[in-house]
C-alpha positions in Angstrom: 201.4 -122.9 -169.7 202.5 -126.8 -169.4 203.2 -128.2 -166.3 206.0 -130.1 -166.3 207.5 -133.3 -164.0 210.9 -134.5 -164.5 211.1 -138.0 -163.1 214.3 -140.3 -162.4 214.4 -143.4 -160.8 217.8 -144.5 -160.2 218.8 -148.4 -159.8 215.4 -149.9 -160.0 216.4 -153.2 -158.3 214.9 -156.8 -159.7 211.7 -158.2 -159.9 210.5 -154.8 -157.4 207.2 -151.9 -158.2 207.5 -149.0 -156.9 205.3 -146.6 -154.9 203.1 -143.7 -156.9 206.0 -141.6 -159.0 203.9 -138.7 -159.1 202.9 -138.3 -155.4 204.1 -135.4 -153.9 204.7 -134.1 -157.3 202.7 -130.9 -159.3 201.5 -133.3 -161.2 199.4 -136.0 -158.8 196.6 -134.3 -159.7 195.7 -132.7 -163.2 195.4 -129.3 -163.1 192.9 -128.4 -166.0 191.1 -130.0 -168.6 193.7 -130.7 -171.0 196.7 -133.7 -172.1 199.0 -135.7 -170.6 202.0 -136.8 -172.3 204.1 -139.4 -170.8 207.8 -139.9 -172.1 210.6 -142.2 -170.8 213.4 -144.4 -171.1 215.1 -146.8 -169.5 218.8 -148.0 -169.5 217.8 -151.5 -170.4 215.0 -154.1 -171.3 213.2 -155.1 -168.5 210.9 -152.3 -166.9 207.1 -151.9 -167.6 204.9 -148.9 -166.6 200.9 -148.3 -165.2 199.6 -144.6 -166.1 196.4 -144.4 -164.3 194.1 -141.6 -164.6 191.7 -141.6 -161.5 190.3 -145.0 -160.7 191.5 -146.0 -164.4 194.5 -147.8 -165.8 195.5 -146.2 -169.1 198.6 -148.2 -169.6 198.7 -151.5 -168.2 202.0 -153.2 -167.2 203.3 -152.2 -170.7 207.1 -152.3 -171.6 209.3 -149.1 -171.8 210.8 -150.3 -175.3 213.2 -147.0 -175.6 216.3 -147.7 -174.5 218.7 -144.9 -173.6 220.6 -142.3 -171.0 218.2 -139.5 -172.5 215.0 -138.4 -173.5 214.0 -137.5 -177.3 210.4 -136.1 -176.7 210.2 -136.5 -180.7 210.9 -140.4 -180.4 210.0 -141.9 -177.1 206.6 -141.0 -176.4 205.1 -143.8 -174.2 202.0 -142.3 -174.4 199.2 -139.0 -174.5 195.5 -138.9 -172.9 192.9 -136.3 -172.3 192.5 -136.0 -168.9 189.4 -133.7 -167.1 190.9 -131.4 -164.3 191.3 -132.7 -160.9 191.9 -136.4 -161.8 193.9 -138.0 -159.8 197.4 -139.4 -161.6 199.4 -142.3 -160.9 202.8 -143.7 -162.9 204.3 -147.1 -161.3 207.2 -148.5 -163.3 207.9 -152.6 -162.4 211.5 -154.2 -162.9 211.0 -157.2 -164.8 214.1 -159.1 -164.5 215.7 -161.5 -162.2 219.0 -159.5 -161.8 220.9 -156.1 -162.1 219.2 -152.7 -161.8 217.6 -150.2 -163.9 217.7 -146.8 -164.5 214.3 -144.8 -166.0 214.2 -140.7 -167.0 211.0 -140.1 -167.5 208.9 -136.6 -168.6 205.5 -135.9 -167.6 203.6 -132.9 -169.1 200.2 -131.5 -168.9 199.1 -129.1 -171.6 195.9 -127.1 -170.9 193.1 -127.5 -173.7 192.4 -124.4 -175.0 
């Protein structure tokens, strides 16, 4: 059965990163050998996202490009990894511009290999 993590940050301010999204969470650390799936939007051009899986960054300061109030998990995938059981899992999102605020709905799922 998937675990599932339902993530929103509200008002990302400008130019901040924040702290480890899935600390605290079921999903800081995967729970079997199997994928991760990472969806998300954002309300507005401007906020990039680091997945890291254990010591290694799988995403990079890359752009969340889907822009919406809602998640399609057909059309905004950010991204899917294999990931060995007991890695430890990290998502950071950075605001990008010099003004406003950002909103960012993201879905993290981990589906057991079988």
């Amino acid at each position: 059965m998937p675990v599932v993590v339902n993530l929103r940050n509200d008002n990302l301010t400008a130019s901040t990163k924040t702290g480890n999204l899935l600390a605290n969470t079921d999903l800081n650390q995967m729970p079997f050998d199997g994928v991760l799936s990472v969806y998300g939007v954002s309300s507005a051009v401007g906020v990039n996202i680091e997945i890291g899986v254990g010591s290694e960054k799988v995403i990079t300061d890359r752009e969340i490009v889907f822009i919406g109030t809602s998640i399609d998990r057909s059309a905004h995938l950010i991204g899917e990894f294999a990931v060995a059981g007991g890695s430890n899992l990290s998502i950071f999102l950075r605001e990008t511009t010099a003004a406003g605020t950002i909103d960012v709905i993201q879905i993290v799922e981990a589906t057991e290999l079988e």
